[in-house]
C-alpha positions in Angstrom: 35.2 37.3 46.0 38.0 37.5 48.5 40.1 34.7 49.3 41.9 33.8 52.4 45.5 33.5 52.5 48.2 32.2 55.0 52.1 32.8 54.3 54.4 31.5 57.1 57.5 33.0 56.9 58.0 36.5 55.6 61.0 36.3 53.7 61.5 37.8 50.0 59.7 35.1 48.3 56.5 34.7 50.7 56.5 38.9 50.9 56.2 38.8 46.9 53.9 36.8 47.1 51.6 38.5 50.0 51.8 41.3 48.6 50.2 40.4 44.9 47.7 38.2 46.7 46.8 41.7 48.7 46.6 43.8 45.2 44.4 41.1 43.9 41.7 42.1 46.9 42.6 38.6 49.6 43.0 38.5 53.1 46.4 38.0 53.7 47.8 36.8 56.8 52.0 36.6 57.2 53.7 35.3 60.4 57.2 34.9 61.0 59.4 34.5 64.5 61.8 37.8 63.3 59.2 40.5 65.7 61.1 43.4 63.8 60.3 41.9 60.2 56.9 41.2 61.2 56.4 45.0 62.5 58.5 46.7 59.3 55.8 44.5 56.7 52.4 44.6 58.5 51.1 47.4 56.7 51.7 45.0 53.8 49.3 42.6 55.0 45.8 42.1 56.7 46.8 40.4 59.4 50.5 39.9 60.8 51.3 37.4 63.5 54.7 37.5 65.2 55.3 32.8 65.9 57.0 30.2 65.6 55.8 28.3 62.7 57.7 25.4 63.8 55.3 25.2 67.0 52.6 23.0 66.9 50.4 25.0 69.3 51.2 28.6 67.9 49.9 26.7 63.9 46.7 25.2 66.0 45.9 29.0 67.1 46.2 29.7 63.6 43.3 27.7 62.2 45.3 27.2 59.0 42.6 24.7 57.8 40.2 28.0 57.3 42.6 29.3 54.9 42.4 28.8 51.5 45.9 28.1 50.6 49.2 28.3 52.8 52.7 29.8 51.5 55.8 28.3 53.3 58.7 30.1 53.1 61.6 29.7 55.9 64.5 31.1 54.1 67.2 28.8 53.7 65.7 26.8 57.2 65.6 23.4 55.0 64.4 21.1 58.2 62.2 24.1 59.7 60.3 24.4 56.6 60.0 20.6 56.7 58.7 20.4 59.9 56.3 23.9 59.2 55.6 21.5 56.1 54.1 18.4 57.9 52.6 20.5 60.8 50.4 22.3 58.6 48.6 19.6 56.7 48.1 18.0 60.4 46.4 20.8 61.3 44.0 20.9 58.4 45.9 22.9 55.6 43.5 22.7 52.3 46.7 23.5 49.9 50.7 24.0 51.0 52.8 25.8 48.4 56.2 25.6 49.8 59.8 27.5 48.6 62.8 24.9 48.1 65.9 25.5 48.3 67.9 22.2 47.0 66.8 19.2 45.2 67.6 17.7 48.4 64.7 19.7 50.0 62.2 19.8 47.2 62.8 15.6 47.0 61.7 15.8 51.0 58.9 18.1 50.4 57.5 15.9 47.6 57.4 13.0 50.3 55.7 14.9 52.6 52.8 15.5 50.0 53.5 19.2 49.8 50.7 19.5 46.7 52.7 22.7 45.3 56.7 22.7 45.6 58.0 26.0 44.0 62.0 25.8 42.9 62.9 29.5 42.2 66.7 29.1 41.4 66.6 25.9 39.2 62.7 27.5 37.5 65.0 31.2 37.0 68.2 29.0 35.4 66.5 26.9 33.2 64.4 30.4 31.6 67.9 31.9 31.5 69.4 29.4 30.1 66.8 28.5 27.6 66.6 32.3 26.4 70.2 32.4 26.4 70.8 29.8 24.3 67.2 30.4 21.9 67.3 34.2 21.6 64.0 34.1 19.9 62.2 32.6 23.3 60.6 35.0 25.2 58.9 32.6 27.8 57.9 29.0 28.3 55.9 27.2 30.8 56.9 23.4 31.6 53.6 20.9 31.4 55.6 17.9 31.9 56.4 14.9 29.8 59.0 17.1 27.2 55.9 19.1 26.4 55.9 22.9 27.4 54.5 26.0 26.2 56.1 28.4 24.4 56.5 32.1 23.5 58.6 32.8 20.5 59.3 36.6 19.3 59.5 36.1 15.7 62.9 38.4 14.0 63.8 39.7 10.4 64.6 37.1 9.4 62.0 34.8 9.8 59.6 37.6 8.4 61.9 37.1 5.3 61.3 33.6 4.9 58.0 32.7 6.3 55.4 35.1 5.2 52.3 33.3 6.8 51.9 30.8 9.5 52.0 28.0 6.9 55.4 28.7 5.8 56.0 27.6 9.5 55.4 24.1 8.4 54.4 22.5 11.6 53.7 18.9 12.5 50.4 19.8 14.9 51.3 16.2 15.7 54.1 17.6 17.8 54.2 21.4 17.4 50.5 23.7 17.7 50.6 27.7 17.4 47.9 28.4 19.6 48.3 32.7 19.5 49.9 35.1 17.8 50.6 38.0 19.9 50.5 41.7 18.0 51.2 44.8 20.1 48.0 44.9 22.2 46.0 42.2 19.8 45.7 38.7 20.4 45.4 36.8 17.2 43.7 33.0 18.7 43.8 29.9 16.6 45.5 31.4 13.7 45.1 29.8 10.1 47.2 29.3 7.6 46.8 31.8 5.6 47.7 34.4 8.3 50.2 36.5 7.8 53.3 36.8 10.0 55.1 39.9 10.9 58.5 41.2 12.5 58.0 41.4 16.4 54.7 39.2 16.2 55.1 36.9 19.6 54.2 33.4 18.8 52.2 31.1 21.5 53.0 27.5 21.2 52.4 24.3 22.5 53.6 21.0 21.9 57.2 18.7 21.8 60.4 20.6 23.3 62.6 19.3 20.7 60.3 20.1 17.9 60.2 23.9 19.7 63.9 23.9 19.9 64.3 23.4 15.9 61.8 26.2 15.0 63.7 28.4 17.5 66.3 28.1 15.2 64.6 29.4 12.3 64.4 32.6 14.0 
């Protein structure tokens, strides 16, 4: 079933976005003041408003509280996006995902309830830095409390020295391998006695400290 959609503001982040939400099958609705960005993406989108997000009476036409979801994005406009921020949950907006651009800005946004504040440069550094520095880690996904998910791509020489998964010799206190990724095969829940190849992409979950040590195993 199709779901409703509202980005406000049509720059590179919010058009990435409207456009996957549109390939998925939703009803997309963008609005942004620029008229000539508006008219260049509307074949993008379902629906494409030319506004001022900023104005309370052009976000009331909008209805934004029929939407399932709304997607802020004023470029580098930090107190625009606030204001585009605390407008639409006045008028009823169910869920705000909103693009910060400082940790000034995403501090602000947290205060004003924003339920989903999306970081892209310090989110993009921390991957690069973290894959940089583990060449083994593929990608991660931060749950909170020093506890993420991981995805490992095992090398040579791990294959050399860990034949199966419990050669790994993990603490499931503070380390669990959830998957073991193949090619196109997803290998869930794997036991011990599984056997561990060059290439294989490990899924794991658990302590970031206990991930970092393993990564250096491989």
């Amino acid at each position: 079933m199709a779901q409703q959609f509202a980005i406000l503001g049509l720059g590179y982040f919010g058009l990435t976005v409207a456009q996957e939400l549109r390939r998925q099958g939703d009803d997309v609705l963008g609005v942004d003041v620029n008229e000539d960005r508006v008219n260049a993406l509307a074949d993008f989108l379902s629906h494409a408003v030319v506004g001022d997000v900023t104005n309370e009476k052009v976000l009331e036409e909008l209805s934004l509280g029929d939407y399932d979801a709304v997607v802020i994005d004023l470029d580098d406009n930090i107190e625009a996006s606030l204001i585009c921020t605390l407008l639409a949950h006045e008028q009823g907006a169910k869920e705000r995902w909103v693009k910060a651009h400082s940790d000034t800005h995403y501090r602000l946004l947290k205060r004003l309830g924003a339920e989903h504040v999306v970081y892209p440069e310090y989110d993009t550094g921390l991957r690069v830095a973290e894959s940089m520095h583990y060449r083994a880690m593929v990608d991660f996904i931060q749950l909170g409390n020093r506890k993420f998910i991981v995805e490992l791509q095992t090398t040579e020489r791990l294959s050399q020295h860990c034949k199966t998964v419990g050669d790994l010799e993990l603490d499931e206190c503070d380390l669990s391998l959830i998957a073991i990724k193949r090619g196109h095969e997803v290998v869930k829940d794997p036991s011990d006695s599984t056997d561990l190849k060059e290439k294989d992409h490990l899924i794991l979950m658990g302590d970031l400290d206990s991930m970092r040590e393993l990564g250096k195993k491989l």
